[in-house]
C-alpha positions as a Markdown table, in Angstrom:
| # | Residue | x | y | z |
|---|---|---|---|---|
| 1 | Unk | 0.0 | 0.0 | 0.0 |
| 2 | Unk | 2.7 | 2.6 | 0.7 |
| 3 | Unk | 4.4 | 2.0 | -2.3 |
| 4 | Unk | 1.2 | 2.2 | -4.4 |
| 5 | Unk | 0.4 | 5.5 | -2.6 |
| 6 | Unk | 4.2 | 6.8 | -3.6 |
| 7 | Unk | 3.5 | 5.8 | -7.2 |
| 8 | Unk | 0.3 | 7.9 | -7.5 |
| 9 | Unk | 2.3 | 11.0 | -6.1 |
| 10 | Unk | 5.0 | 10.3 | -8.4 |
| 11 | Unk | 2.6 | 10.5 | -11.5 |
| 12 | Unk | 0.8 | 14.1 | -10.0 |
| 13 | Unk | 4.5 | 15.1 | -9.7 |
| 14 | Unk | 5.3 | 14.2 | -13.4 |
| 15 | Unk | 2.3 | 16.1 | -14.2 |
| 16 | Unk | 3.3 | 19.3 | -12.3 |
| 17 | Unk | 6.5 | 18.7 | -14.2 |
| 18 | Unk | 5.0 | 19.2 | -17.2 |
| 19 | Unk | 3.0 | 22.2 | -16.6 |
| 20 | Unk | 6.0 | 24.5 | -14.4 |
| 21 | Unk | 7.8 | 23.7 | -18.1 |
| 22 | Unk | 5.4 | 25.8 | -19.9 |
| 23 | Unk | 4.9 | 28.0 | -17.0 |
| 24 | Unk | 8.6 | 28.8 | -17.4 |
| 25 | Unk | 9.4 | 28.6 | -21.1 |
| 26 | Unk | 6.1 | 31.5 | -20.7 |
| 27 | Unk | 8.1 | 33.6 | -18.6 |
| 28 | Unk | 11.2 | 33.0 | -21.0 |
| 29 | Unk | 9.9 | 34.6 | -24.0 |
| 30 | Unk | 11.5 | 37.8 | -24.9 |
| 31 | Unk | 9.2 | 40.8 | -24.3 |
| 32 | Unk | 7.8 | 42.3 | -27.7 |
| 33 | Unk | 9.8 | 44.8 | -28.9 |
| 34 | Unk | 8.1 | 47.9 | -30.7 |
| 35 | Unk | 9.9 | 50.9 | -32.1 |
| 36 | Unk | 7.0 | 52.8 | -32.7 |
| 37 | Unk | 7.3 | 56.5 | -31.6 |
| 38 | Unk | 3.6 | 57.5 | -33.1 |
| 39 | Unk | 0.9 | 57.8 | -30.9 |
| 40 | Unk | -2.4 | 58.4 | -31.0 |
| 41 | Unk | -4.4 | 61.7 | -29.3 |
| 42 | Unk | -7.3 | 63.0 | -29.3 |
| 43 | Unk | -8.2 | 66.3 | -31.0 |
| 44 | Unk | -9.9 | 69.6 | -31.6 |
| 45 | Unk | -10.4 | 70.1 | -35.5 |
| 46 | Unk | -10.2 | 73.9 | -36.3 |
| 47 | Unk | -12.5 | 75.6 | -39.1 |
| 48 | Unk | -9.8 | 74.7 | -41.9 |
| 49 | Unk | -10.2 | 71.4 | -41.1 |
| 50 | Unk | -6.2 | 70.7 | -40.9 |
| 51 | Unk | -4.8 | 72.4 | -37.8 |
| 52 | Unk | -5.4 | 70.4 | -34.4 |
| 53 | Unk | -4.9 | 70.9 | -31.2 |
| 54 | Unk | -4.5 | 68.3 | -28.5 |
| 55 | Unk | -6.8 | 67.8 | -25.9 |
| 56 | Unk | -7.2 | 65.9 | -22.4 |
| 57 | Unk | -11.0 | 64.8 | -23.3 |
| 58 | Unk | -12.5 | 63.1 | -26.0 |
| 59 | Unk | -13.7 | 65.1 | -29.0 |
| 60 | Unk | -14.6 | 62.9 | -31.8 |
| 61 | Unk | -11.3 | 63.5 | -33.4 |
| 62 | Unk | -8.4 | 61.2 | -32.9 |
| 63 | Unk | -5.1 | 61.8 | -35.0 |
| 64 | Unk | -1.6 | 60.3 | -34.9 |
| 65 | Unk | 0.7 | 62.3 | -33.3 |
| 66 | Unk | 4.5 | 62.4 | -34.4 |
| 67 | Unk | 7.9 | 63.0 | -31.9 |
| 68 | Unk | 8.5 | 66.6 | -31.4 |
| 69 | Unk | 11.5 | 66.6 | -34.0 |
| 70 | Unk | 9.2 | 64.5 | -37.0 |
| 71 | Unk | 7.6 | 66.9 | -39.5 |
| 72 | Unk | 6.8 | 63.5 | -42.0 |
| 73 | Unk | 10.0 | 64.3 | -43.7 |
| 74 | Unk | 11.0 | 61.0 | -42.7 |
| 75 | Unk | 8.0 | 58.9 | -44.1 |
| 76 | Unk | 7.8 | 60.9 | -47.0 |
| 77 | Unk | 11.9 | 60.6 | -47.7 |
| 78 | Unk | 11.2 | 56.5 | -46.6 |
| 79 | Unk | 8.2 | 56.6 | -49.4 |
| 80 | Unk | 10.6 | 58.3 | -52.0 |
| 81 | Unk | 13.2 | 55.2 | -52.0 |
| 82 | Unk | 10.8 | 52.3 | -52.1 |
| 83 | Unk | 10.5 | 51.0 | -55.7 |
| 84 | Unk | 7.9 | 51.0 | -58.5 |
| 85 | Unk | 4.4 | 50.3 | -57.7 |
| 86 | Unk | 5.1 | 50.3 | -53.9 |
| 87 | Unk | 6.2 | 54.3 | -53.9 |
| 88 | Unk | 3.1 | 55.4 | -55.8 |
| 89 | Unk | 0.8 | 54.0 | -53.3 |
| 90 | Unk | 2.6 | 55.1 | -50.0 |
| 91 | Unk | 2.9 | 58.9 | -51.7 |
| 92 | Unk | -1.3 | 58.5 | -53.0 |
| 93 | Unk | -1.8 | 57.4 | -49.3 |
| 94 | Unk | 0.2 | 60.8 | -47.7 |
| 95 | Unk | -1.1 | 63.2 | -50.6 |
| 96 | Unk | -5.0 | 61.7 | -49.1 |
| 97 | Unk | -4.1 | 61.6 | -45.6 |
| 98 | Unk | -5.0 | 64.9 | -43.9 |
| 99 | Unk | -2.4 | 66.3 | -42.0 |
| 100 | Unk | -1.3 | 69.6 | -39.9 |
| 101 | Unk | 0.3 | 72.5 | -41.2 |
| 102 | Unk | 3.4 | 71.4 | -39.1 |
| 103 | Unk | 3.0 | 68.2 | -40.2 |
| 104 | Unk | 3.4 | 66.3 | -36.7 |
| 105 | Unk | -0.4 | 65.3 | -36.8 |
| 106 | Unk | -2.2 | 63.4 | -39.1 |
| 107 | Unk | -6.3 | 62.5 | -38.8 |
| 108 | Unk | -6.9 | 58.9 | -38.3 |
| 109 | Unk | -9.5 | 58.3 | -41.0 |
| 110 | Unk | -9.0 | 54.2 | -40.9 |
| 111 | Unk | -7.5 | 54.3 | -44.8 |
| 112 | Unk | -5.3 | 51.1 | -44.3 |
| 113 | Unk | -3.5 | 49.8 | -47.6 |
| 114 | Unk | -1.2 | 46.9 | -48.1 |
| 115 | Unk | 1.3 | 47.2 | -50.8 |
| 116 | Unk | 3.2 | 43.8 | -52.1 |
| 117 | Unk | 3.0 | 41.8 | -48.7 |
| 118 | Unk | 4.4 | 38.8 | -48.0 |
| 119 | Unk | 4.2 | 37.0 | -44.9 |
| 120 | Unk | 5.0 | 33.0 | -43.1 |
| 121 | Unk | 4.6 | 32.0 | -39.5 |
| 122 | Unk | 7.8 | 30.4 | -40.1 |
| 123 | Unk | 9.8 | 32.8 | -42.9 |
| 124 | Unk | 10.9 | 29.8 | -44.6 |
| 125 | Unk | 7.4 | 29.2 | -45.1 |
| 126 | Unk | 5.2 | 32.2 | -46.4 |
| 127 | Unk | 1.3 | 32.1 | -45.9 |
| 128 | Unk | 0.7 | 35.2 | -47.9 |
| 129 | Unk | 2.1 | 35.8 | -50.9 |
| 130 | Unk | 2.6 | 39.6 | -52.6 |
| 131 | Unk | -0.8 | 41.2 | -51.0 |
| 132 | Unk | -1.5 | 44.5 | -52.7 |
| 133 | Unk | -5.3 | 46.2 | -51.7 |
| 134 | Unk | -6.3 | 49.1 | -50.1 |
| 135 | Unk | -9.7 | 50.1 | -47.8 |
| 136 | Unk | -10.8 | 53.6 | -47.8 |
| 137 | Unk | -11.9 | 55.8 | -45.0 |
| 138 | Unk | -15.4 | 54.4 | -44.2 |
| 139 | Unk | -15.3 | 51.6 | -46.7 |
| 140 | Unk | -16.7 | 47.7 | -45.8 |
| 141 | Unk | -14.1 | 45.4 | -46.9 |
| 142 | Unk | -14.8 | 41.6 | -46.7 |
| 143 | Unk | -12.2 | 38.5 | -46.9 |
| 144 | Unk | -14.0 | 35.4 | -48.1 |
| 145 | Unk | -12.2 | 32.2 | -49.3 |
| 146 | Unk | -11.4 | 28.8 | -47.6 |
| 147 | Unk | -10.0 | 27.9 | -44.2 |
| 148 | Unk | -6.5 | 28.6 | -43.7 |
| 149 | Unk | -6.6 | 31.0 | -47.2 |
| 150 | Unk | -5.0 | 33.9 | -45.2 |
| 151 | Unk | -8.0 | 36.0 | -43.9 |
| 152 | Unk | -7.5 | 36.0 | -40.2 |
| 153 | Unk | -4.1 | 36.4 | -40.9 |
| 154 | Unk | -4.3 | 39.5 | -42.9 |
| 155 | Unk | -6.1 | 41.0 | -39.6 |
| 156 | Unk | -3.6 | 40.5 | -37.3 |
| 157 | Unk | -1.1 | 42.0 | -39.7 |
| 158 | Unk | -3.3 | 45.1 | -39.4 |
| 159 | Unk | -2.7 | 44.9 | -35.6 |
| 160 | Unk | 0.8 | 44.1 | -35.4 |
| 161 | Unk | 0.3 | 40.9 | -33.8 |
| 162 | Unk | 2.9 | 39.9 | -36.3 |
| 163 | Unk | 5.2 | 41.7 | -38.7 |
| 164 | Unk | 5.6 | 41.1 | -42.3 |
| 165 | Unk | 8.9 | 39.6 | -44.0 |
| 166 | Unk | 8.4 | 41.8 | -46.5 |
| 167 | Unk | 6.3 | 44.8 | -48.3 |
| 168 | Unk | 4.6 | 47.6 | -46.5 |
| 169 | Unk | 1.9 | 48.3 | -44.5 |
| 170 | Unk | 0.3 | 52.1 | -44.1 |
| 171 | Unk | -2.3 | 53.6 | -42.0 |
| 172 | Unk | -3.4 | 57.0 | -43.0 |
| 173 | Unk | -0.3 | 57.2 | -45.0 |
| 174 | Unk | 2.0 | 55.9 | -41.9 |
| 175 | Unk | 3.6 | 52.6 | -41.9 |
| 176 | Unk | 2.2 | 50.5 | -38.8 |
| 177 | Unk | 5.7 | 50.1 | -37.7 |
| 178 | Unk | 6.3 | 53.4 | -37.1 |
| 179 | Unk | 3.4 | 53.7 | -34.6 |
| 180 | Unk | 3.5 | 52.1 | -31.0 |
| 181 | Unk | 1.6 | 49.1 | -30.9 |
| 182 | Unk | -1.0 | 49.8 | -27.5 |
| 183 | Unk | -1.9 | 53.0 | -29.9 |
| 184 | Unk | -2.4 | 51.5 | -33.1 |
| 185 | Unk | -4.7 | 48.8 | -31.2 |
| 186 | Unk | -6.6 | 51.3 | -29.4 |
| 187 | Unk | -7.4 | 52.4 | -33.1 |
| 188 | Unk | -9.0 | 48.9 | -33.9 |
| 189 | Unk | -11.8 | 47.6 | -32.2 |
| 190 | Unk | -12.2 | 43.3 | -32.7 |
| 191 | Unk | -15.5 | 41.4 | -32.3 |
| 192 | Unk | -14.1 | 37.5 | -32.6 |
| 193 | Unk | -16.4 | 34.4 | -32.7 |
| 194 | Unk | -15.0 | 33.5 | -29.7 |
| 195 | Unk | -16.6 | 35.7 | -27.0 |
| 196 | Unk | -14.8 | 35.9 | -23.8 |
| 197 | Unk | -16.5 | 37.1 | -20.6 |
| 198 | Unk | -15.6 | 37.8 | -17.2 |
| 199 | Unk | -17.3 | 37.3 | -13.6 |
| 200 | Unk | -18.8 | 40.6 | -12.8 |
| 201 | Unk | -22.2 | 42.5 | -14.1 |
| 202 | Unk | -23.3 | 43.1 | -17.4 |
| 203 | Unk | -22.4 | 47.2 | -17.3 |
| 204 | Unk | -18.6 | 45.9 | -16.1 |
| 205 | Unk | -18.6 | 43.6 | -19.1 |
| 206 | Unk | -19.4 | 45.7 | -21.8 |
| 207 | Unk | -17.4 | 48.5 | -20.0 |
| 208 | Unk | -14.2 | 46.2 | -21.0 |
| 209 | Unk | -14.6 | 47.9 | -24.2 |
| 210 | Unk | -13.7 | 51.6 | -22.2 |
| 211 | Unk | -12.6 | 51.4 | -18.9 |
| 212 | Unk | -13.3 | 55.5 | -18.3 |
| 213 | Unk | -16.7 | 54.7 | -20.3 |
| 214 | Unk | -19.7 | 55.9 | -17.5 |
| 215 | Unk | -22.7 | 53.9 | -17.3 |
| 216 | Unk | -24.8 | 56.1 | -19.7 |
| 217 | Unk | -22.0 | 55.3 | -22.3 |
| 218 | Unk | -22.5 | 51.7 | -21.6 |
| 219 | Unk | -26.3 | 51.6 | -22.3 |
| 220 | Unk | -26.2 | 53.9 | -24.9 |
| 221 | Unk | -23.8 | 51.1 | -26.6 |
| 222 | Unk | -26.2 | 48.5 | -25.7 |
| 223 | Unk | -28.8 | 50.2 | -26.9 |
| 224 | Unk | -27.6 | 51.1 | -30.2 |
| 225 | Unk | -26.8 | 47.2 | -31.3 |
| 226 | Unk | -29.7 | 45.9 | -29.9 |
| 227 | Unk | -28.2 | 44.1 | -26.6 |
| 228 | Unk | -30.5 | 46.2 | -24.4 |
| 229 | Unk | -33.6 | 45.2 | -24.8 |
| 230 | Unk | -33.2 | 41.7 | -23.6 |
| 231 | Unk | -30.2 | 42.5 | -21.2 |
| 232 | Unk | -33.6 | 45.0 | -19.5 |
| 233 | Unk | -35.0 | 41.1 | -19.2 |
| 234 | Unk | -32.2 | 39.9 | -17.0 |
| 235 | Unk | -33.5 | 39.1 | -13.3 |
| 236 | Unk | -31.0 | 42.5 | -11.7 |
| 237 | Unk | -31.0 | 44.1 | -15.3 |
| 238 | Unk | -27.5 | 45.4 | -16.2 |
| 239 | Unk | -26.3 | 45.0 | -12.3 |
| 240 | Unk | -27.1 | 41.0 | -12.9 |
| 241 | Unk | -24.1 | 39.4 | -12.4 |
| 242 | Unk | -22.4 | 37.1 | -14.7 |
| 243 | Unk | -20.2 | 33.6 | -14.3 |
| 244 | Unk | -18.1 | 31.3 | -15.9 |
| 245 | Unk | -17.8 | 33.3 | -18.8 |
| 246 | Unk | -21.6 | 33.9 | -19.1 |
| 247 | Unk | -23.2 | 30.8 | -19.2 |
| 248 | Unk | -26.5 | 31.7 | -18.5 |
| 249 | Unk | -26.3 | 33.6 | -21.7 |
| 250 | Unk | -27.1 | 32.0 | -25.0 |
| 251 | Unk | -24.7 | 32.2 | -27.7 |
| 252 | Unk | -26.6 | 35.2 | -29.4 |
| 253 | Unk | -26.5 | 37.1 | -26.5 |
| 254 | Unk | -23.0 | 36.8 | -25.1 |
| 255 | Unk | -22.4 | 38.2 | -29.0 |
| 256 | Unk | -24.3 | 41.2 | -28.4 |
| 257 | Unk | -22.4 | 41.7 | -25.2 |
| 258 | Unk | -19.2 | 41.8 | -27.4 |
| 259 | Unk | -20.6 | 43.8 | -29.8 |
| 260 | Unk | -21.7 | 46.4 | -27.3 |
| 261 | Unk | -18.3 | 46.3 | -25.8 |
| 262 | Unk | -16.8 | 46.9 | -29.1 |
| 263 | Unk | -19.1 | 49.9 | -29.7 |
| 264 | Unk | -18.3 | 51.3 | -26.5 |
| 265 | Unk | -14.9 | 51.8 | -27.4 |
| 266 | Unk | -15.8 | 53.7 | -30.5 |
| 267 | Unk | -13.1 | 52.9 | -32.8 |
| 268 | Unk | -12.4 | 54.5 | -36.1 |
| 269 | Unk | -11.7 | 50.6 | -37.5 |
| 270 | Unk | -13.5 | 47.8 | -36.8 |
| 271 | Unk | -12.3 | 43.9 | -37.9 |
| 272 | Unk | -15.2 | 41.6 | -37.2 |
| 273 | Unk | -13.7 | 38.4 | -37.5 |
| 274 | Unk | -16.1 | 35.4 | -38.0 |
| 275 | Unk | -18.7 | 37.2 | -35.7 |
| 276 | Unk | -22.0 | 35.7 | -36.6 |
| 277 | Unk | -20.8 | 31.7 | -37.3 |
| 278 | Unk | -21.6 | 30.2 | -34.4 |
| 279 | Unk | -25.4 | 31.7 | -34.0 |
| 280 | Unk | -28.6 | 30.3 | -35.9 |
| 281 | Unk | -30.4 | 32.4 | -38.7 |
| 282 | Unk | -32.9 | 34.2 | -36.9 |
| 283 | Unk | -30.2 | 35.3 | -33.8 |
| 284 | Unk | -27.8 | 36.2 | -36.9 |
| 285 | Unk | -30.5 | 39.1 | -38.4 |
| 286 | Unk | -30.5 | 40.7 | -34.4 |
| 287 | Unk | -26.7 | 40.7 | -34.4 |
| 288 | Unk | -26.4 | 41.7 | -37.7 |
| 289 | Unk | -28.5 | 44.6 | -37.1 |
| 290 | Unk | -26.4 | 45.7 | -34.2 |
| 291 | Unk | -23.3 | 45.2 | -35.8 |
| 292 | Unk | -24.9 | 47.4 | -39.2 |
| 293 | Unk | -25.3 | 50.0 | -36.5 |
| 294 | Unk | -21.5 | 49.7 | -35.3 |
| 295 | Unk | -19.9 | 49.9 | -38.4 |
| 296 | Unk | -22.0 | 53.0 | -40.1 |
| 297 | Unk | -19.1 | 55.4 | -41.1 |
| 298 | Unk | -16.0 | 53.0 | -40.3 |
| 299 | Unk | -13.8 | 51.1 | -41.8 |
| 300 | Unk | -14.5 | 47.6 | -41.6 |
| 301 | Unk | -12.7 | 44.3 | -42.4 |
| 302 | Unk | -15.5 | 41.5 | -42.3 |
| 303 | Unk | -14.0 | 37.8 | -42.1 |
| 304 | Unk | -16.7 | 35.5 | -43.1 |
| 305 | Unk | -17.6 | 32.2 | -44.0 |
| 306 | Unk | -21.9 | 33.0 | -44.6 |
| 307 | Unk | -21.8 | 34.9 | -47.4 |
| 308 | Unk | -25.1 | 36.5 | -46.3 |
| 309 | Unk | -23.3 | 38.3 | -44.3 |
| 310 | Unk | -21.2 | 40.2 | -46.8 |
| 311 | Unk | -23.4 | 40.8 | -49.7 |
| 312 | Unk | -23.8 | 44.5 | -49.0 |
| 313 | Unk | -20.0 | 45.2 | -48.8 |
| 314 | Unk | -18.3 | 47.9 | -50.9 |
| 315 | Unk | -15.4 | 45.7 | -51.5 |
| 316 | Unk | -14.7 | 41.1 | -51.3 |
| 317 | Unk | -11.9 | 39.9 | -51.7 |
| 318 | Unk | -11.3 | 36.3 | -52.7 |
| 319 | Unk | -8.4 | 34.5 | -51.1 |
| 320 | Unk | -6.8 | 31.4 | -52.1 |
| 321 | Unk | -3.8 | 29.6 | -50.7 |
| 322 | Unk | -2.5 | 33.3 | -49.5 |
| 323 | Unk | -3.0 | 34.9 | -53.2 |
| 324 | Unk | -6.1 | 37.5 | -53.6 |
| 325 | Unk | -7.7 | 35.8 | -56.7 |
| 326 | Unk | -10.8 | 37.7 | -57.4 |
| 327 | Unk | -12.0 | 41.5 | -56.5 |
| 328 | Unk | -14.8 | 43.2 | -56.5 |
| 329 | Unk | -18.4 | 43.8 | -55.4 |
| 330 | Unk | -20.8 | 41.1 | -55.4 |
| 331 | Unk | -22.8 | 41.6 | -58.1 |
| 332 | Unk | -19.6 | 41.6 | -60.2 |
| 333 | Unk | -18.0 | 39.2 | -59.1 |
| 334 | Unk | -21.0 | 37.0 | -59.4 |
| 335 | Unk | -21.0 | 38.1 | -62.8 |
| 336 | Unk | -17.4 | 37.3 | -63.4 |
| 337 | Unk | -18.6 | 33.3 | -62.7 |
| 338 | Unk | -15.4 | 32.6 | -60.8 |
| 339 | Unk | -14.4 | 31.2 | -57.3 |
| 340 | Unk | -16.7 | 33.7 | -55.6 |
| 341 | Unk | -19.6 | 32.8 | -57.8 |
| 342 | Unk | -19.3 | 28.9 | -57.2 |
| 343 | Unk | -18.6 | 30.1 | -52.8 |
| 344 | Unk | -22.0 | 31.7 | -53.1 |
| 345 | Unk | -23.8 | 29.1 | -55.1 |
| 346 | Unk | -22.4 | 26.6 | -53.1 |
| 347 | Unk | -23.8 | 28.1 | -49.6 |
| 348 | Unk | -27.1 | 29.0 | -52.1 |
| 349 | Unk | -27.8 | 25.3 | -52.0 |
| 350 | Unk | -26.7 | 23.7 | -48.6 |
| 351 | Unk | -29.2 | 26.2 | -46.8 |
């Protein structure tokens, strides 16, 4: 018996082993490294529309803020030696980008464009291969193709999760790795089909979004993509308190929480990244009403496999294998007869 017990503790040993290994190879990792120096502060927009001022409060008006000694001689000399194709669209990008007489602040509009981008996990083997497209202030542009074609990956290259081997990436005419990463993030606002909440009321949840949001803020969001009339329903309202990651909650619901969270933090760019797979048809047309509401006047990257979901965008793009085969609105590319056209056939007859 003693030496049966001594066995069993051996094996829970070997087990806590195993997991103080990650634990530690966790606390090896280097810290991330960013060199950005541009940050991002809110502003008062004069008359002209081009000088700004910052301010301590929020305005309305966000714009990217350069070191004290950076007039955007330096992007623009950067822009001047890149070659060919790549040059014309960084200088299109700053001749489109509004920017202060002083040239240290430039209004974030949310144009993002990628310019010949190439991109592995692993360098030695690339995932994306020479991505050139562009989004304009306010525009909806939607990634469609198979799993594993590059679309979520093309979103966290927007947010710097990862940076590219190779080619260029520029918001509002500034390369993302010029500006610090918690600022260029506080830019984007991410609704994921995975929705994560914590222990804690329904205000504190969707206040994730903001922490300095008030309470008025939070309903307000709540209201505006449809989460408050059934979060009114809950037994204590928007004090009810939620656990384990809000299982009372059906998976509709805990969506509009996210989405509300999301509007909260009132970002100029949104990335809605398979936001409406998990939920059944008639949950889908509430959330899609809510999110309709978050993204009027942003720029929005929609990941998504129901093509419903992307009809009315200005711009799809067709991925395959890491390549952008096919461009264009729907109702040309269905014209065209192509990969997109036998996608949306496709889903046409399994519903």
């Amino acid at each position: 018996n003693p030496i049966g017990q001594v066995s069993m503790q051996f094996n829970m040993v070997m087990m806590a082993l195993a997991g103080a290994s990650r634990i530690f190879d966790l606390m090896d990792q280097p810290v991330e490294s960013d060199q950005g120096t541009v940050r991002l502060v809110s502003v008062e927009l004069a008359s002209d529309g081009r000088t700004m001022t910052p301010v301590d409060h929020e305005t309305g008006h966000w714009a990217w803020k350069r070191e004290a000694d950076d007039d955007g001689r330096r992007s623009l000399e950067a822009a001047m030696k890149l070659p060919g194709d790549a040059r014309d669209v960084a200088l299109k990008a700053k001749d489109q980008a509004i920017t202060s007489p002083d040239g240290r602040y430039t209004l974030l509009q949310g144009d993002v464009r990628f310019t010949d981008v190439s991109f592995g996990y692993d360098p030695s083997k690339p995932v994306l291969h020479d991505i050139t497209w562009f989004a304009k202030p306010g525009q909806k542009v939607a990634l469609v193709g198979a799993t594993g074609a590059g679309k979520t990956t093309i979103t966290n290259l927007i947010n710097r999760f990862y940076d590219i081997q190779q080619g260029q990436i520029l918001y509002d005419g500034i390369d993302v790795r010029n500006i610090r990463k918690p600022d260029l993030r506080r830019s984007l606002g991410i609704v994921l089909q995975d929705v994560n909440l914590f222990t804690g009321t329904v205000l504190d949840n969707i206040r994730y979004g903001r922490l300095d949001a008030t309470d008025e803020e939070c309903i307000e969001a709540a209201r505006m993509t449809n989460a408050d009339s059934f979060i009114r329903m809950l037994p204590q309202s928007y004090q009810t308190v939620l656990e384990g990651d809000g299982s009372g909650l059906s998976q509709g619901q805990r969506q509009l929480i996210s989405i509300a969270r999301a509007a909260v933090a009132d970002p100029p760019a949104m990335i809605l990244d398979e936001a409406t797979s998990s939920i059944d048809t008639r949950t889908e047309e509430v959330v899609q009403q809510g999110m309709d509401a978050l993204m009027r006047g942003r720029t929005v990257f929609v990941i998504a496999h129901r093509l419903s979901t992307v009809r009315n965008s200005d711009v799809i793009m067709v991925l395959d294998h890491g390549r952008i085969i096919e461009r264009g609105n729907h109702d040309e590319l269905i014209a065209r007869h192509g990969e997109y056209y036998q996608l949306y056939t496709g889903a046409l007859e399994l519903e």
